[in-house]
N, C-alpha and C positions, 0 to 999 in steps of 0.2 A: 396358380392362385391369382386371383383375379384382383387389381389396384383398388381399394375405395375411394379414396381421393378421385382417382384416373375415371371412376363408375359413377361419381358426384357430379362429375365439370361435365361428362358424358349428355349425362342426365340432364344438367340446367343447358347445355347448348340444343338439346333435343325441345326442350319445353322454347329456349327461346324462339327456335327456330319454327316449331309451331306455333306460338305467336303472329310471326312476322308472317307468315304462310297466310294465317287466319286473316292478317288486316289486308294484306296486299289481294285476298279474293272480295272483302267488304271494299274498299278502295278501289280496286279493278271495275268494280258493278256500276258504282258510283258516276266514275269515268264514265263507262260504257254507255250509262243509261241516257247521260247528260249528253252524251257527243251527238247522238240521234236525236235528243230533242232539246237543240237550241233554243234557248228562251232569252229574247231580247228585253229587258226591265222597262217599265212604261215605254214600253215601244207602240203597241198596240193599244187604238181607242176604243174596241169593239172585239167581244168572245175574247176578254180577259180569261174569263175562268180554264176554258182550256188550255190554256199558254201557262196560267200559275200552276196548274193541279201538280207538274211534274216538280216543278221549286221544293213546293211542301212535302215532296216523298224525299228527296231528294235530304231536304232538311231532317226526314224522320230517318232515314238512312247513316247521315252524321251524325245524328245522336246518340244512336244504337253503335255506331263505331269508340266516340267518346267515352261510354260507358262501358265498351268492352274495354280500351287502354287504360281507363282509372282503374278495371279490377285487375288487370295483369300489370298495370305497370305500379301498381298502388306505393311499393318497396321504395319504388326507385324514382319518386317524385322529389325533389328537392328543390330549394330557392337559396342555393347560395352562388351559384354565378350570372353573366350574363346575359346567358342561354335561357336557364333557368326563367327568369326573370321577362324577357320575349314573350312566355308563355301565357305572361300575365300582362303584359304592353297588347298584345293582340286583344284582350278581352273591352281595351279601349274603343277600337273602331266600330262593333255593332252596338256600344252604350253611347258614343258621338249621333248616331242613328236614331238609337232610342229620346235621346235629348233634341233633338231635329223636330220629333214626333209634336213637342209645344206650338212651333210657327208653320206644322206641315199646310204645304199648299194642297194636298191630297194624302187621306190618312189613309185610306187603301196602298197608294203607290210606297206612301211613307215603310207602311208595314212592311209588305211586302221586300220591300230594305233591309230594315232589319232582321229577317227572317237570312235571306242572303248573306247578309253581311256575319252572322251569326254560323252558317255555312262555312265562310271563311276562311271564320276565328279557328273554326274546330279544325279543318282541315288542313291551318299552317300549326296547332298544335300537334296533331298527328302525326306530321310530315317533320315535326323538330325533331320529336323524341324518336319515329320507326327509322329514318331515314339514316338515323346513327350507327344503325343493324344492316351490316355489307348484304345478308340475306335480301332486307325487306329493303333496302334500296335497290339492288340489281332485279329485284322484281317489279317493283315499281318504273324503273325505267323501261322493263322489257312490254312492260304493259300501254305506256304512254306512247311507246312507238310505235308497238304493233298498231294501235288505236288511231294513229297520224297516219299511217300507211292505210289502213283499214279506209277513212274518208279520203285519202286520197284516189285509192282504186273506186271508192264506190261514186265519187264527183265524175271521171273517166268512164265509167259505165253510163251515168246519165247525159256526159257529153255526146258517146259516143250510139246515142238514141237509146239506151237500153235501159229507159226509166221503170217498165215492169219487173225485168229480172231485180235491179236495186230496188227498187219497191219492198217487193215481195221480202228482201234480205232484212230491211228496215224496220218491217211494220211488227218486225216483232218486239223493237226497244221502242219505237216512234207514235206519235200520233200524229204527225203530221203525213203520215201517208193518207191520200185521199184518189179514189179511183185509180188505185194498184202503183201509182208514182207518188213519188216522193217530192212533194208541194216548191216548188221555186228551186230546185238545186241548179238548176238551168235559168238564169231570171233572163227577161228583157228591159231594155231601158231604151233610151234616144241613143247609144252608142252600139244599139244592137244584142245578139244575145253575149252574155256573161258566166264564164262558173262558178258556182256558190257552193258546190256540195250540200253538204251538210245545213250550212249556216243561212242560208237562204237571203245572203249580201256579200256580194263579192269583194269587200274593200276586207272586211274580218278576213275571211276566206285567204286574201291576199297576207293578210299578219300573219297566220296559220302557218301559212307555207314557208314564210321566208324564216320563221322561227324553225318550221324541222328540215327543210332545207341544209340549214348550218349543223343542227343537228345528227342529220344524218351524214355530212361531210366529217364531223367531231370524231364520230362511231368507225366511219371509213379510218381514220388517221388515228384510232387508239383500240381498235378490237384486235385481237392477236390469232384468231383463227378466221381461215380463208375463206369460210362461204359466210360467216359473217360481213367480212369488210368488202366480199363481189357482192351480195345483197343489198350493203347501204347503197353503195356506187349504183346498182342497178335502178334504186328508187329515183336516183339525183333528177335522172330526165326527167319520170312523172311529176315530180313536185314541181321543175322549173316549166315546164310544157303547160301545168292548171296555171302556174304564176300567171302563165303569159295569158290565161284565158279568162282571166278575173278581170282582165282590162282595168287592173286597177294601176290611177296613175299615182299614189300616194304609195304602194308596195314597192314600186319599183324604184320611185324618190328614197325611201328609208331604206333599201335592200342594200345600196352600198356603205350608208351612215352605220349600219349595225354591223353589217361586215370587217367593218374599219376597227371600230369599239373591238370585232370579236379578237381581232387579230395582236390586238395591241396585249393580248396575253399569254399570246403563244411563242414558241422560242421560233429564232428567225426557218429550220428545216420545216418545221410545222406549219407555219405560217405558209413559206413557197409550195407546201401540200396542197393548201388549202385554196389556194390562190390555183395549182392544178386543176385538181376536182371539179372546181369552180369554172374554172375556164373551159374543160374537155365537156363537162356535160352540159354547158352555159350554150357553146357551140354547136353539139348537136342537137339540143331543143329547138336554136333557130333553125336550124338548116330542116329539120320535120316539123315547125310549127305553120307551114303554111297547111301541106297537105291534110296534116290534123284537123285544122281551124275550117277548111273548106268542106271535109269530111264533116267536122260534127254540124257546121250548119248545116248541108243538108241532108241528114241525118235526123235532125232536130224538124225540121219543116215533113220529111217521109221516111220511115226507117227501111231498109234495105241492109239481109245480111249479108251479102255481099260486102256493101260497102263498110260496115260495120268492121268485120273478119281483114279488110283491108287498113282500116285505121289502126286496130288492135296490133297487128304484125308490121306495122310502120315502129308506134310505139316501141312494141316489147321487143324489135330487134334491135333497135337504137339503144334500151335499156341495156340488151345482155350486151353491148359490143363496152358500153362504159362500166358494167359491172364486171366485163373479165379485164377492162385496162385498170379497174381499181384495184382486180386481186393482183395484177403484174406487178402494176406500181408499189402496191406492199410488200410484193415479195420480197421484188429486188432491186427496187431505187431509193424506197424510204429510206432503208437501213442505211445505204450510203449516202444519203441527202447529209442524214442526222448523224453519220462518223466525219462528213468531212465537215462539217458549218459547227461541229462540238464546240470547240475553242472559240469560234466566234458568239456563241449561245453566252457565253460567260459573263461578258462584257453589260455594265448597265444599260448601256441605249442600243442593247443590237435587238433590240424587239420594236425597235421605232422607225429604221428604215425603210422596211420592205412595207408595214403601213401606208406610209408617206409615200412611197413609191407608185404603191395602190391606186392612191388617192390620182396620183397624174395620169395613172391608166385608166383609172375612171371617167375622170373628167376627159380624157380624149376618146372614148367609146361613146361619153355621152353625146360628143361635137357629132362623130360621124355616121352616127343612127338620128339625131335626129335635122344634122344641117347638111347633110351628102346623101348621095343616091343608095349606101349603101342599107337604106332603110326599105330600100326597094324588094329585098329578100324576104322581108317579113311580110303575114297578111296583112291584108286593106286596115280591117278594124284596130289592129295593132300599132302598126306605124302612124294612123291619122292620132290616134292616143297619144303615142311619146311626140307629137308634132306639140300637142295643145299644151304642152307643160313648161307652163311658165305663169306670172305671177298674175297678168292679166286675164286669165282663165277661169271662166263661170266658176267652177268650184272652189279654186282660191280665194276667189272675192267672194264667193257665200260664206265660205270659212271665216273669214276675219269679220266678217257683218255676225257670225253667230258666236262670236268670240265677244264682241264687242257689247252685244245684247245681254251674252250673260254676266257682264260685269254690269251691266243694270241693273240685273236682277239679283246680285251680290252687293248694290248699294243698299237694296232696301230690307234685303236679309243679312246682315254683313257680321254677324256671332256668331249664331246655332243654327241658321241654314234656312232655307225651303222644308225639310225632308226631301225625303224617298223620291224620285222621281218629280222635282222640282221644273225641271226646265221643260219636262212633257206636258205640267199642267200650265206654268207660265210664259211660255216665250210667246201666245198671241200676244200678252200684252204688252211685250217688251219691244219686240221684232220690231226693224228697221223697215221691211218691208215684206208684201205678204208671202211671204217662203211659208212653206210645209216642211217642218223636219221636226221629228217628236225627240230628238236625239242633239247634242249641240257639237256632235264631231269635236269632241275632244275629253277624255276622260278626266283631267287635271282639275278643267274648269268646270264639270259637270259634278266632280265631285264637291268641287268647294261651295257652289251655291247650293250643293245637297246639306252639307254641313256645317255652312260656315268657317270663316278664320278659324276658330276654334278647333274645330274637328280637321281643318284639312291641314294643319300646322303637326297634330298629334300625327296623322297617316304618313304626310310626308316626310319626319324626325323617325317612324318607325321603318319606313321602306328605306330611305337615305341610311339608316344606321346599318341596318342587315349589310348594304350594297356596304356600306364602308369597313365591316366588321369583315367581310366575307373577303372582299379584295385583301385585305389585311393577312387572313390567313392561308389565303391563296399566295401570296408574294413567299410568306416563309416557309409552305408545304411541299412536300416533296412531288414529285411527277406522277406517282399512284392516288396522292393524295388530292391532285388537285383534279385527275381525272375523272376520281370517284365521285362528283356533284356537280362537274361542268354543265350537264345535262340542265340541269334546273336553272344555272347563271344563263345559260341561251336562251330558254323558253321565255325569263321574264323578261331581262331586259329587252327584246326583240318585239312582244306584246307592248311592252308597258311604252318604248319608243314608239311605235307605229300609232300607239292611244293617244299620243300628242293631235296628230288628223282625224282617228276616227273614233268609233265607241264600240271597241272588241270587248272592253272590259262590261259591255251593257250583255254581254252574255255569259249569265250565268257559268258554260262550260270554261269559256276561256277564263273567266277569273279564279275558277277551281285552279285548271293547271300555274297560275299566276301565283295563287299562295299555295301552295303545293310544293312550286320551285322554291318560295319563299324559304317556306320551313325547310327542304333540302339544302336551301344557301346558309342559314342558321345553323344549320346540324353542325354544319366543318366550321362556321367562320371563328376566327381570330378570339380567343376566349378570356376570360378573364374571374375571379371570384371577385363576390360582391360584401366584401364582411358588414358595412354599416348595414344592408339590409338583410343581412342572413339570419334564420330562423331555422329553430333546432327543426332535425328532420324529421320528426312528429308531427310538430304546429304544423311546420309545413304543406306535407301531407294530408294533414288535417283539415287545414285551412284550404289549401287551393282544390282538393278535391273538391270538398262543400260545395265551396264557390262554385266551382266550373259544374260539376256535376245537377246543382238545383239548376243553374240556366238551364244545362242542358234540357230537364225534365221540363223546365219551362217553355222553351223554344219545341219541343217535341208535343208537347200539349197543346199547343197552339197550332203546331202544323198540324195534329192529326186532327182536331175540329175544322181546320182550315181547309185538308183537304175532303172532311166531311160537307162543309157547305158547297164547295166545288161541285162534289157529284151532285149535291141537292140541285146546285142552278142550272147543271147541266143537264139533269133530270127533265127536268122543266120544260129546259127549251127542245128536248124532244119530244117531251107528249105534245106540248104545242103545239108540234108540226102535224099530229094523228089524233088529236082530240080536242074537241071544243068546251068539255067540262070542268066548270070553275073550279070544283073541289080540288078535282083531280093535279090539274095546273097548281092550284094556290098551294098545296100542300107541302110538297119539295121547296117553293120558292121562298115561303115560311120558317123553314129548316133553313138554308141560309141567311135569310135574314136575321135570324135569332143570331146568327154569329159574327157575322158580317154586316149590320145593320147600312152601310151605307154603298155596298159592292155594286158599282153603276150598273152592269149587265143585268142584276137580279131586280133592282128597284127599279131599271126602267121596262121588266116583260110585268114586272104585280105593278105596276103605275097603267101602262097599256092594258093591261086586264082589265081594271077599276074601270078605267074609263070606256072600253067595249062593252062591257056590262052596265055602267051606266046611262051610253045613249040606247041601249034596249029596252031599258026600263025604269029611266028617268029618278033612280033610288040615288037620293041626294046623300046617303051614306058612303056611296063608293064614288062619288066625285069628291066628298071631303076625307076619305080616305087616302086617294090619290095624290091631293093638294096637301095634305098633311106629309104622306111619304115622301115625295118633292124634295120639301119645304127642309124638314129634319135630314134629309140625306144631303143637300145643298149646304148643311151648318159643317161637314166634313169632307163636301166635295165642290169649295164655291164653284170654281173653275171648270168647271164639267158642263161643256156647251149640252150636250145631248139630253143633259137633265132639266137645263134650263129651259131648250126648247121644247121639252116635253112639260113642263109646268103651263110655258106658256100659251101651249096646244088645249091646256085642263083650262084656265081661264077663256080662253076664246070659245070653246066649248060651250059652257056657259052662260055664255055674252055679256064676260065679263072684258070689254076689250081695254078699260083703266089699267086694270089690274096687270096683264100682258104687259101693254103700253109702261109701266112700271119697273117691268122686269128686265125689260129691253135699253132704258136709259141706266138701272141703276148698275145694269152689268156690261154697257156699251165700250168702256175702260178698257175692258178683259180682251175686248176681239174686236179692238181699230182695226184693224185692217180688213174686215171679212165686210164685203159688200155687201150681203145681201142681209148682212144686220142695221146696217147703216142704211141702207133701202128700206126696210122695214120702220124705222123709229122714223123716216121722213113721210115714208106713204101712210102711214099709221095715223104719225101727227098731224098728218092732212086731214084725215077722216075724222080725228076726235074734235078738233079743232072747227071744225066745219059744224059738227053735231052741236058743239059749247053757240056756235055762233046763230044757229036756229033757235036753241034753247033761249037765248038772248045772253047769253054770260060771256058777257067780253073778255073777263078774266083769265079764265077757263082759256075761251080761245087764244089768249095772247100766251097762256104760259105753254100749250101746245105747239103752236106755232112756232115761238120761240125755242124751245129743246131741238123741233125738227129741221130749223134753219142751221142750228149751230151744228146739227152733225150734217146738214149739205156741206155748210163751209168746211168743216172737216174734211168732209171728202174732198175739197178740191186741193186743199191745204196738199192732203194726201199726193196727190195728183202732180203737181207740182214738182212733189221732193222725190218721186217717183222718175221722174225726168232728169232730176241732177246725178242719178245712180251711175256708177262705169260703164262706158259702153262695155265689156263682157260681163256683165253681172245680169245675172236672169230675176226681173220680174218677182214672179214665181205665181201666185193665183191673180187673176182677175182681177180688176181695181178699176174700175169708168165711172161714167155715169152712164144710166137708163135714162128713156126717155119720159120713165113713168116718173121718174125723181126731181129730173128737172122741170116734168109740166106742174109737179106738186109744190116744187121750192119756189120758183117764181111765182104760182099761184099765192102763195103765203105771202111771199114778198112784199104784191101788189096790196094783197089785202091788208097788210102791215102800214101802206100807205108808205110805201120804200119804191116807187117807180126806179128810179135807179138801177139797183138791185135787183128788182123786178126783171128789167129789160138786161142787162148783162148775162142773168142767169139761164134765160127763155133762149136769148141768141145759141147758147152753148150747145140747143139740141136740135135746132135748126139745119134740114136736110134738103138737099134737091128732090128728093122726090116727097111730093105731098098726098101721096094717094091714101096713106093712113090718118084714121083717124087721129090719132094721137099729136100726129107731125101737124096737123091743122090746128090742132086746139093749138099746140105750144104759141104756130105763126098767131093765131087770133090773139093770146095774150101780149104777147111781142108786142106786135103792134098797138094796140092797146096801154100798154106800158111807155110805148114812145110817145103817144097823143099827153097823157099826163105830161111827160117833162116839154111839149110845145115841140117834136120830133115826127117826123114821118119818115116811111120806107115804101115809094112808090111802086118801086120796081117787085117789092116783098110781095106788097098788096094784091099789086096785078097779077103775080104769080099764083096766091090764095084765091085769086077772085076766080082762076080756070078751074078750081078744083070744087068752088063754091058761090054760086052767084050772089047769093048773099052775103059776102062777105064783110064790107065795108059798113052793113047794117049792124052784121053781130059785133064787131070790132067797134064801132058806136056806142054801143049797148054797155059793152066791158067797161069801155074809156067811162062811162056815164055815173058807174057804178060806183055808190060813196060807203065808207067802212068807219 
């Protein structure tokens, strides 16, 4: 006869275990979908829409998760401890966002924030409550790895030339496949080609690895059957061989600092494991990193399977040789590593030494790869890399210059933030100088001018507290217990460290696995009940479903319009390409703008429209259509150069060139540094200014005249501080003068009746060779400018006079001239 009780408990582990089945294939998807399509947060100025469309599925995905866990978990919601309570601390971070949303510098970037951030919330609730279930956690890590292995094989296949086979593999989660490869996994830069995989920036790429790197050394040293822990070990080379190909010099800077951190938790037999591992597969990645490196360049420049089939078998023999010395090492030296060091495990500081120990081994690996010959083993692109690493190093010094900017731009948002993508719409106007980077390499400081003190005090009090709660119960939990969520303490801290340099967390995927780990570190940490705030388990229930569950519908309603306007814009710009009929076009573009009223990509193809169709047929409705769309999408987008210059393409158009002229000073502020805008309000102001002076309006011309002198001197101002930069600090765009700007500024000058000024500015464009016109005019006013202050330039003269016999007549004529 058969037990009821024994047929009940049967019964609910069945049900829970389906559950946990059910979230870990929604969460698996999730993953999977995201790991193929990288989305870097206001990274991109241009074809937004296809970079967000996956965000907003991605978001309606979480939601539909959400609302599966409120009905299955509906029972078993409560707010009387710690834990509990996290659940409802996370819902802080995308309402810090939403409140951001007042002083955003870009409500599109803002949103799409909050949409993210929203993301999250959901996915460290998920991962509090599933990750508590040995089921739905051992699946969940079996899924995070396979999926790390997964981009690590498929970044090796496009190293190793075989971007259509990974293509093809891709395009089934991705859109970034274009022409059967998979868009930048292979990137170049000025240090040569890089591997990106996935990520399509090798510095994330670089976090990536060093996070499942440890990872998979953790799995090596706690899996108990043999072709799991030959498996980890076999991965060890690939992960350390892409390290070395990311050329990234910040991964390999934090690769020992997280290291360190990891080790300081491990008992002392553990630790000299890992310090093993480390070491056997550290060393045969150098000793095949050349062959490899030389293989996939050229490979990359002409594929040959040959050569290909010979890289491959470089690789995977070096793999299997560390994947069978991992299973030996487990077989039969762990066990006795960890019987003879037992009694020393005991002791409180015997997890401090062999750290420390580390630490000396490090620093003397570092000396002799990068100040000894023995650097000479590695390839060319590698070794010149660990050469440059040091503090006087272009990218260190950009670093601190973009460091230092965004505390600017946390002077003047310094409570509730920018929003959303703050430092994409403002660093032109903060920048030290004219660097390109929409990103400001560093997540800490990119978060806080997103949110202000306020918001970034909340984030940082809820990540410190997990880290502090979890170590906590990590110290008192036993050796299974602490096993069972080590996984998620590597992933973040290893992410969140390496985010101090760069901006992994600007990808959407990597911040999933980030609070993912989150919530896995919460499940075990250190716990406690909360009576001053506990609420009967009804209210509870009651209450926090409500709550959590309307955002959800909210956030889900918003995404799925959100990714309705997507396809609309994307519509768009494909018939664009195959038809020239308004309707047709305006229709889709319409459909997004109803939702999206301000989405730069769609306002500037219906702005481009209006105005195509109105130099055809001169319909003053679709220029003040245009200039109205502008005008209103500019009130949510001031910062958005592309919108600006396309207004003031709608005025010029027109022949309104005041109006332009207008647009150009009053947003001159926004993009110091961008010469050819500062070229433009000089050569501009020449013209208006010239026009005011025929008209007979003095006025007029002097207050033209005037704006355009002040942004010369700007420019030189510019110029100047450009020069006091660190010898290794790069420039970054273009910054001079033209000679159109200086024959236009000292023209103003003179006419200002500022001979001085005049003739200092005119000198500055002054060239040996005279044969252009332009180079004459400057000399004519030159000189001309010296006769006013009682000054001649004999040898100038005669030089102009070979190129122009009349010179000394037209140079007459100028001097003559009264204003």
């Amino acid at each position: 006869m058969s037990n009821p009780v024994y047929g009940k408990k049967a019964a609910t582990s069945r049900k829970g275990e389906t559950r946990s089945v059910l979230f870990w294939v929604l969460i698996s998807g999730i993953i999977l979908f995201l790991a193929w399509t990288p989305f870097q947060t206001a990274l991109f100025n241009g074809q937004m829409l296809v970079f967000e469309k996956p965000i907003f599925w991605a978001a309606i995905l979480a939601c539909l998760l959400l609302f599966l866990w409120i009905a299955h978990s509906y029972k078993s919601i409560q707010l009387k401890d710690q834990k509990d309570w996290l659940a409802v601390g996370v819902l802080l971070l995308p309402l810090t966002y939403i409140l951001s949303l007042i002083s955003a510098a870009s409500h599109v970037l803002a949103m799409n924030m909050v949409i993210i951030n929203c993301i999250y919330a959901i996915m460290f609730i998920i991962g509090l409550y599933v990750l508590r279930e040995n089921l739905g956690n051992r699946m969940i890590q079996i899924t995070i790895m396979t999926v790390s292995y997964l981009i690590v094989g498929f970044g090796l296949l496009n190293w190793f030339g075989q971007g259509k086979t990974a293509g093809a593999i891709a395009k089934w989660f991705s859109n970034t496949v274009l022409n059967g490869t998979y868009t930048h996994a292979v990137m170049t830069d000025s240090n040569g080609l890089r591997l990106t995989s996935v990520f399509q920036y090798a510095n994330t790429y670089a976090a990536f690895l060093m996070a499942f790197l440890f990872a998979a050394v953790f799995f090596v040293t706690t899996s108990r059957k043999w072709h799991s822990q030959a498996f980890h070990s076999f991965m060890l080379v690939p992960i350390i061989v892409s390290l070395l190909l990311t050329l990234s010099r910040g991964g390999l800077v934090m690769l020992p600092v997280v290291f360190v951190l990891l080790l300081l938790f491990l008992k002392p037999a553990k630790q000299l494991l890992w310090i093993l591992y480390c070491g056997i597969a550290g060393v045969t990645s150098l000793i095949i990193s050349k062959p490899v490196t030389e293989l996939g360049l050229k490979l990359n420049e002409a594929f040959s399977s040959s050569d290909a089939l010979k890289g491959w078998g470089i690789l995977l023999g070096a793999s299997a040789i560390v994947g069978l010395l991992g299973w030996v090492i487990q077989s039969f030296i762990a066990p006795k590593l960890e019987r003879s060091l037992d009694n020393w495990s005991v002791k409180k500081t015997s997890n401090l030494w062999i750290p420390l120990g580390s630490v000396a081994i490090g620093g003397l690996l570092i000396f002799l790869f990068i100040g000894t010959g023995l650097k000479n083993i590695l390839p060319q692109n590698i070794s010149v890399r660990l050469e440059n690493i040091n503090f006087n190093q272009h990218s260190v010094l950009e670093r601190f210059t973009f460091y230092k900017d965004a505390m600017k731009v946390l002077a003047d948002y310094p409570i509730i933030g920018a929003g959303g993508g703050a430092w994409a719409s403002l660093y032109e106007q903060y920048q030290n100088n004219p660097y390109t980077s929409r990103q400001a390499h560093n997540f800490f400081l990119q978060y806080l001018i997103e949110v202000g003190i306020v918001g970034f005090v909340i984030f940082m009090s809820f990540i410190l507290y997990i880290f502090y709660k979890y170590v906590r119960g990590y110290i008192k939990g036993n050796e299974e217990e602490r096993n069972g969520h080590f996984l998620y303490f590597i992933i973040v801290l290893s992410i969140l460290i390496h985010s101090i340099l760069d901006f992994n967390m600007s990808y959407v995927f990597m911040g999933i696995l980030v609070f993912l780990g989150l919530g896995g570190m919460a499940a075990v940490m250190d716990n406690k009940s909360v009576k001053k705030w506990s609420l009967k388990d009804s209210t509870a229930r009651s209450v926090f479903s409500a709550i959590v569950g309307l955002c959800g519908i909210l956030v889900m309603i918003t995404s799925i319009r959100y990714v309705q306007a997507a396809d609309s814009g994307m519509e768009a710009g494909r018939i664009v390409q195959v038809s020239s009929s308004f309707e047709e076009i305006k229709a889709p573009l319409d459909k997004d703008l109803s939702i999206r009223p301000s989405h730069p990509d769609s306002v500037l193809l219906t702005a481009s429209l209006y105005q195509t169709i109105y130099k055809q047929n001169q319909d003053e409705n679709f220029y003040s259509a245009s200039v109205d769309l502008l005008n209103k999408a500019l009130e949510a987008e001031p910062y958005n150069k592309s919108m600006l210059s396309r207004l003031i393409e709608s005025y010029e158009m027109k022949q309104q060139p005041e109006q332009a002229y207008e647009v150009f000073i009053n947003n001159a502020y926004k993009f110091k540094w961008d010469i050819s805008w500062s070229e433009q309000i000089i050569n501009k102001g020449y013209d208006l200014g010239m026009k005011a002076l025929g008209a007979g309006d003095a006025a007029r011309k002097d207050k033209y005249f005037k704006q355009a002198t002040e942004a010369f001197a700007k420019v030189q101002t510019g110029i100047q501080h450009l020069a006091t930069l660190p010898e290794g600090q790069l420039q970054g765009r273009s910054y001079e003068n033209t000679p159109d700007m200086i024959l236009h500024a000292g023209k103003m000058y003179y006419m200002m009746n500022q001979p001085e000024q005049a003739s200092e500015t005119l000198k500055l464009g002054i060239q040996e060779d005279l044969s252009q016109t332009t180079q004459q005019e400057i000399v004519r006013w030159y000189l001309a400018a010296l006769q006013k202050q009682n000054l001649s330039d004999d040898a100038l003269m005669g030089k102009l006079s070979q190129v122009d016999p009349n010179a000394k007549e037209s140079v007459q004529q100028l001097a003559n001239l009264q204003f």
